[in-house]
N, CA, C and O atoms as a GROMACS GRO file, in nm:
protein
  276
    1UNK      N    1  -0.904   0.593  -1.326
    1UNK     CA    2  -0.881   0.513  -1.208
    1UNK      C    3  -0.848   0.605  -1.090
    1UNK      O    4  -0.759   0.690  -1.100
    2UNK      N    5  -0.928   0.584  -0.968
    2UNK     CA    6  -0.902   0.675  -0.866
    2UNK      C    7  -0.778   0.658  -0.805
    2UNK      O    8  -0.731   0.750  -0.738
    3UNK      N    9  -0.703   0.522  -0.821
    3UNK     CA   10  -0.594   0.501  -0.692
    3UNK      C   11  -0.511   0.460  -0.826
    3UNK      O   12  -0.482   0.342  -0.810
    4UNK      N   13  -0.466   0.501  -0.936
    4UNK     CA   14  -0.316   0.478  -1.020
    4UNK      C   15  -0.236   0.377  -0.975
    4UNK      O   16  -0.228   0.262  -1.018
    5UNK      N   17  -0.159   0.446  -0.855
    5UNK     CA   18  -0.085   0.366  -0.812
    5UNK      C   19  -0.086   0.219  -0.727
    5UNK      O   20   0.019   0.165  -0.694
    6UNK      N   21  -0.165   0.185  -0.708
    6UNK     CA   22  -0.266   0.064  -0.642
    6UNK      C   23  -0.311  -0.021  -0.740
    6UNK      O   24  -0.415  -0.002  -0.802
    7UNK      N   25  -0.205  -0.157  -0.764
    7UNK     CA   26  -0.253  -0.250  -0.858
    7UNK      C   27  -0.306  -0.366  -0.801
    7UNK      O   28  -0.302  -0.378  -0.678
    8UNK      N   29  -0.366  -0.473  -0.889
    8UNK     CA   30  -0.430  -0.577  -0.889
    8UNK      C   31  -0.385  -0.646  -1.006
    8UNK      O   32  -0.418  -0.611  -1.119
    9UNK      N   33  -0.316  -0.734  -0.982
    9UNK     CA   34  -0.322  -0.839  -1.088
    9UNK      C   35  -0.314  -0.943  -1.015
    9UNK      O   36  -0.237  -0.945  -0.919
   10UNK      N   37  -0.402  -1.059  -1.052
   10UNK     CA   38  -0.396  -1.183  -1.016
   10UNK      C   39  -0.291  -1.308  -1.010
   10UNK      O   40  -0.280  -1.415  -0.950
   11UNK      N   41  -0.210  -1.222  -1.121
   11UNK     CA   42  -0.089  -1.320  -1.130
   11UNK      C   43   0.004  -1.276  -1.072
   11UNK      O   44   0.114  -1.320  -1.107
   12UNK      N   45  -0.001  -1.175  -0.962
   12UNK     CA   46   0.121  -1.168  -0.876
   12UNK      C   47   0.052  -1.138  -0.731
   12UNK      O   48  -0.049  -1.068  -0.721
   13UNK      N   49   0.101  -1.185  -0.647
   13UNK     CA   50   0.066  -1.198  -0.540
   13UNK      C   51  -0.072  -1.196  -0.490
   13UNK      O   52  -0.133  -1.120  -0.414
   14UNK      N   53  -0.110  -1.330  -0.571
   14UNK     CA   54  -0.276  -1.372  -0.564
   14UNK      C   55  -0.355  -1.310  -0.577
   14UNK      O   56  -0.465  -1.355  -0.546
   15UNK      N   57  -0.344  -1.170  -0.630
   15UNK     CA   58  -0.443  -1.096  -0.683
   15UNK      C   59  -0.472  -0.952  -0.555
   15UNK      O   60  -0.551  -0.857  -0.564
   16UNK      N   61  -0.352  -0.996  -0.418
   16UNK     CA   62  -0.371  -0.867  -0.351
   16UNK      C   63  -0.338  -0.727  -0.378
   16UNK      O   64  -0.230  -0.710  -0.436
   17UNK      N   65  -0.410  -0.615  -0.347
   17UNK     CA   66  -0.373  -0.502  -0.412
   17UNK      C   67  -0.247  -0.462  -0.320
   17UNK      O   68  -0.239  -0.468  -0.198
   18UNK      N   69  -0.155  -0.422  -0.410
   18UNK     CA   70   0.016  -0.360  -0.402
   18UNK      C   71   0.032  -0.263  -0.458
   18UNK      O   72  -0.036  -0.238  -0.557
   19UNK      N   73   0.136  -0.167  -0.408
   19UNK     CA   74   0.204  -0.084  -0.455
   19UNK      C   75   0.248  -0.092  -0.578
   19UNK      O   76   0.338  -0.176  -0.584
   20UNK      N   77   0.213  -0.016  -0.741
   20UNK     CA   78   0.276  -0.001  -0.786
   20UNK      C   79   0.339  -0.150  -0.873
   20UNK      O   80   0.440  -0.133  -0.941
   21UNK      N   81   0.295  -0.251  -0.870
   21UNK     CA   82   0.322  -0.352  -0.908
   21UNK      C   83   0.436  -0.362  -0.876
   21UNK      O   84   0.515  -0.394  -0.963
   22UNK      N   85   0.493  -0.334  -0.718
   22UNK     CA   86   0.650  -0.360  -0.685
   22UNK      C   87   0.622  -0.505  -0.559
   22UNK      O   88   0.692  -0.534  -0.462
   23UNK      N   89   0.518  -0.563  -0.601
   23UNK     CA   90   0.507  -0.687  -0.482
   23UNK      C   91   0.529  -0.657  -0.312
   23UNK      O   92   0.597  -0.719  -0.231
   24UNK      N   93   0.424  -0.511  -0.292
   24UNK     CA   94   0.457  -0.463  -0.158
   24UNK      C   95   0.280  -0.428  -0.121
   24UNK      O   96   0.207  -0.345  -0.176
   25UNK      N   97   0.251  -0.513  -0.024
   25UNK     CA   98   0.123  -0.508  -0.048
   25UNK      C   99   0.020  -0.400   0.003
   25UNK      O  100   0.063  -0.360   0.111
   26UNK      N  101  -0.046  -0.364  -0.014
   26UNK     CA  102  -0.101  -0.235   0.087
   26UNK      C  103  -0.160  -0.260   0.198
   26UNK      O  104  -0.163  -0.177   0.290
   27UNK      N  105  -0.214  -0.377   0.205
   27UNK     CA  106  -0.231  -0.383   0.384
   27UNK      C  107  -0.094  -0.419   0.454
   27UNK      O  108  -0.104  -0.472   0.564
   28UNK      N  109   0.012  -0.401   0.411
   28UNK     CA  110   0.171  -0.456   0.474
   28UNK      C  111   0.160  -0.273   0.486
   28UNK      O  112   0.115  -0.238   0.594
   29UNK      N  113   0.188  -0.186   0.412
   29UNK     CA  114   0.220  -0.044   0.408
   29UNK      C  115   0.133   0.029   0.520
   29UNK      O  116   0.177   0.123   0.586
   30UNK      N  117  -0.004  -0.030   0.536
   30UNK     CA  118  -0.127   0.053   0.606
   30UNK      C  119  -0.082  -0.024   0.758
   30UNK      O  120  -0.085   0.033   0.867
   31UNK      N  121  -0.045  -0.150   0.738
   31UNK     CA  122  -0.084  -0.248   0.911
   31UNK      C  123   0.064  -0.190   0.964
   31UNK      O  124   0.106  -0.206   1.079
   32UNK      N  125   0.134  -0.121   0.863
   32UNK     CA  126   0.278  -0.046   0.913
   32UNK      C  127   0.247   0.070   0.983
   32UNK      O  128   0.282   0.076   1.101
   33UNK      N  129   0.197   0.151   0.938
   33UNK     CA  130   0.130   0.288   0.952
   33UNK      C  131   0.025   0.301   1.077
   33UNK      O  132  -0.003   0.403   1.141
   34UNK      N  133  -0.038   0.137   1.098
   34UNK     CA  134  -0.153   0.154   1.202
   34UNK      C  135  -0.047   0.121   1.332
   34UNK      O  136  -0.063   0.172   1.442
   35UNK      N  137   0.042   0.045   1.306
   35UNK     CA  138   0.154  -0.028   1.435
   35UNK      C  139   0.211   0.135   1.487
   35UNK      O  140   0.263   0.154   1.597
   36UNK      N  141   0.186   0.254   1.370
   36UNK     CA  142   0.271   0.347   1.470
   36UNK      C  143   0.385   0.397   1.371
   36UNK      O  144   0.431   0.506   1.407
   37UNK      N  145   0.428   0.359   1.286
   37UNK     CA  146   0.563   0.390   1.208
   37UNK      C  147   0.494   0.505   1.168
   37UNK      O  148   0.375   0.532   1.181
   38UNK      N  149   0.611   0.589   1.106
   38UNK     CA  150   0.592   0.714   1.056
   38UNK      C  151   0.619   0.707   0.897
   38UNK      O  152   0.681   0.618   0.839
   39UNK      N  153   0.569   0.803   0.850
   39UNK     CA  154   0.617   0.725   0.674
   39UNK      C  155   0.788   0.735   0.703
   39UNK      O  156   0.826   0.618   0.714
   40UNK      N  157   0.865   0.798   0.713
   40UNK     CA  158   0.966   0.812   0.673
   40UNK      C  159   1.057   0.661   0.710
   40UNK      O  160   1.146   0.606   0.645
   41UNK      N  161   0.995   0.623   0.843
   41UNK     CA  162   1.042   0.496   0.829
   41UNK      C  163   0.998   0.343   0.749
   41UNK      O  164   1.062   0.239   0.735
   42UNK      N  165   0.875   0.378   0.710
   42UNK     CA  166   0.801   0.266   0.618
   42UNK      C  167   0.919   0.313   0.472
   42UNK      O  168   0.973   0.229   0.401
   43UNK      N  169   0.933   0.442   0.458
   43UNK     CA  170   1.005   0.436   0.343
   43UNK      C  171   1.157   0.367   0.357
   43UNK      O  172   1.204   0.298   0.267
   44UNK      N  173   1.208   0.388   0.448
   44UNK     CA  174   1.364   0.328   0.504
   44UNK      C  175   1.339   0.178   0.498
   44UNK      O  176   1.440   0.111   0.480
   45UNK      N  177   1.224   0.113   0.508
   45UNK     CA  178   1.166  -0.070   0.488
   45UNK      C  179   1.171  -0.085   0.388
   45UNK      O  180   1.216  -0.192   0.346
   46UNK      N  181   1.118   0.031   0.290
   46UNK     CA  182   1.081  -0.067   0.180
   46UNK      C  183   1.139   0.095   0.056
   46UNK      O  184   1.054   0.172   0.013
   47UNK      N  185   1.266   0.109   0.026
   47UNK     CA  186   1.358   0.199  -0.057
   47UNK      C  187   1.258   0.226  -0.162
   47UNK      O  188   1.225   0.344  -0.175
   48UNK      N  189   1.195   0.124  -0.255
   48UNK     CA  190   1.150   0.186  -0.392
   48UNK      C  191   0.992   0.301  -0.341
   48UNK      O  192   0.948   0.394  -0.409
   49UNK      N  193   0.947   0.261  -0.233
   49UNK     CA  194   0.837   0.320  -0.203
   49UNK      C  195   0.822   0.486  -0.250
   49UNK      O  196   0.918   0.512  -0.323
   50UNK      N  197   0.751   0.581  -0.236
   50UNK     CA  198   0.776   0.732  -0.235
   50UNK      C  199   0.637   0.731  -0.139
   50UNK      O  200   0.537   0.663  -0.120
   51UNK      N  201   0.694   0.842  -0.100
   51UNK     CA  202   0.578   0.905  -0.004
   51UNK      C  203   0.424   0.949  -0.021
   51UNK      O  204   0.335   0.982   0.058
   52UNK      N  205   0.436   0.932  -0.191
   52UNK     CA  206   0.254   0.983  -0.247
   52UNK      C  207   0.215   0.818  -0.267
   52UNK      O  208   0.112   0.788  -0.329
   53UNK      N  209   0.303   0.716  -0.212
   53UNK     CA  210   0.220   0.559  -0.262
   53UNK      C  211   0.181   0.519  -0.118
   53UNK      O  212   0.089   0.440  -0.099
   54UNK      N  213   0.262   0.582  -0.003
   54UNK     CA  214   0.214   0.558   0.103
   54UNK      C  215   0.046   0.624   0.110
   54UNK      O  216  -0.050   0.550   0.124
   55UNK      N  217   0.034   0.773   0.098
   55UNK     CA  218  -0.064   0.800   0.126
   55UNK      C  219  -0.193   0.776   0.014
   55UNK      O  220  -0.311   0.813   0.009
   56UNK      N  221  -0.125   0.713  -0.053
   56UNK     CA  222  -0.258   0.654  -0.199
   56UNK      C  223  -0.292   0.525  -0.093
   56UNK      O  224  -0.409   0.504  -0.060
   57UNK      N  225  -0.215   0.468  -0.057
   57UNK     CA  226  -0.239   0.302   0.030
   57UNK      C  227  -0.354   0.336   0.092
   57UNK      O  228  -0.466   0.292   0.068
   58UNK      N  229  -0.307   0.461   0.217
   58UNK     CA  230  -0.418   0.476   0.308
   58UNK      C  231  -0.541   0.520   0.243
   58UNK      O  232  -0.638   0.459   0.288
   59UNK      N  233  -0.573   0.610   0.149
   59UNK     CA  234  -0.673   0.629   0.064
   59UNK      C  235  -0.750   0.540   0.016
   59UNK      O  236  -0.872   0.533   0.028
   60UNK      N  237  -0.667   0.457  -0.050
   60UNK     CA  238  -0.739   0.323  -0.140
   60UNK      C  239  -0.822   0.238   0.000
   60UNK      O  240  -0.942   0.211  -0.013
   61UNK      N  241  -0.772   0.213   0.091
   61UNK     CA  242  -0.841   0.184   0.223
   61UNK      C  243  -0.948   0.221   0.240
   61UNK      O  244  -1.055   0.161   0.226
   62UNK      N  245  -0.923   0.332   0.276
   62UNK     CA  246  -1.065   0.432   0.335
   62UNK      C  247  -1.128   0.401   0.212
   62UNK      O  248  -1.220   0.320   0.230
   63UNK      N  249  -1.113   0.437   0.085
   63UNK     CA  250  -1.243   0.407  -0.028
   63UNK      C  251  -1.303   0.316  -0.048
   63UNK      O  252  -1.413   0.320  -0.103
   64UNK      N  253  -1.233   0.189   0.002
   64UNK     CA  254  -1.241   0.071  -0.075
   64UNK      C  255  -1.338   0.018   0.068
   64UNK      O  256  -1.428  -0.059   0.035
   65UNK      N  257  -1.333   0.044   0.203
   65UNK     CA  258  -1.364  -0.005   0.319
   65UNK      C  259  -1.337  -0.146   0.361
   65UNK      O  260  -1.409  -0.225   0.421
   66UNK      N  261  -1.182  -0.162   0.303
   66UNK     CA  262  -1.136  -0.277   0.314
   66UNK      C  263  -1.024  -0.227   0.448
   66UNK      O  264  -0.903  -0.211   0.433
   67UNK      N  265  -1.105  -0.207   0.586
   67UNK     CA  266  -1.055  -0.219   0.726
   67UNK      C  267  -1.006  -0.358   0.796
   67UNK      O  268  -0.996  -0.384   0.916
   68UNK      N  269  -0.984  -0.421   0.708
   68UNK     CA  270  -0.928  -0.562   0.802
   68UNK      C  271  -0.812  -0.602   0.759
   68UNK      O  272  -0.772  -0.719   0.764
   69UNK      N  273  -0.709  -0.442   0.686
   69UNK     CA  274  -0.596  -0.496   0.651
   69UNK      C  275  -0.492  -0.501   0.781
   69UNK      O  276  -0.380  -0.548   0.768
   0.00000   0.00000   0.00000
């Protein structure tokens, strides 16, 4: 699996892809990141995060060409 940390299950939060199965969704992490935040403060939002799930988010993006998060 290219993005590990980037889940999908249908039975939690309708099947959108999240962090880590911590119910934090990746277009919430990326539409954070596009508003301007810096990771260090996306991490201060959301404590369980780490800094290699932020930049897997933006990755899984770009691969996936799912731009309308």
């Amino acid at each position: 699996m290219k993005h590990p940390r980037i889940t999908v299950n249908p039975q939690k939060m309708g099947g959108v892809p999240c962090i880590r199965n911590l119910r934090i969704p990746v277009a919430t992490v990326v539409g954070m990141f596009a508003e301007g935040m810096k990771e260090q403060e996306i991490l201060a939002a959301f404590p369980n995060l780490e800094i290699r799930d932020i930049q897997e988010a933006l990755d899984y993006v770009k691969d996936s060409g799912e731009l309308n998060c």
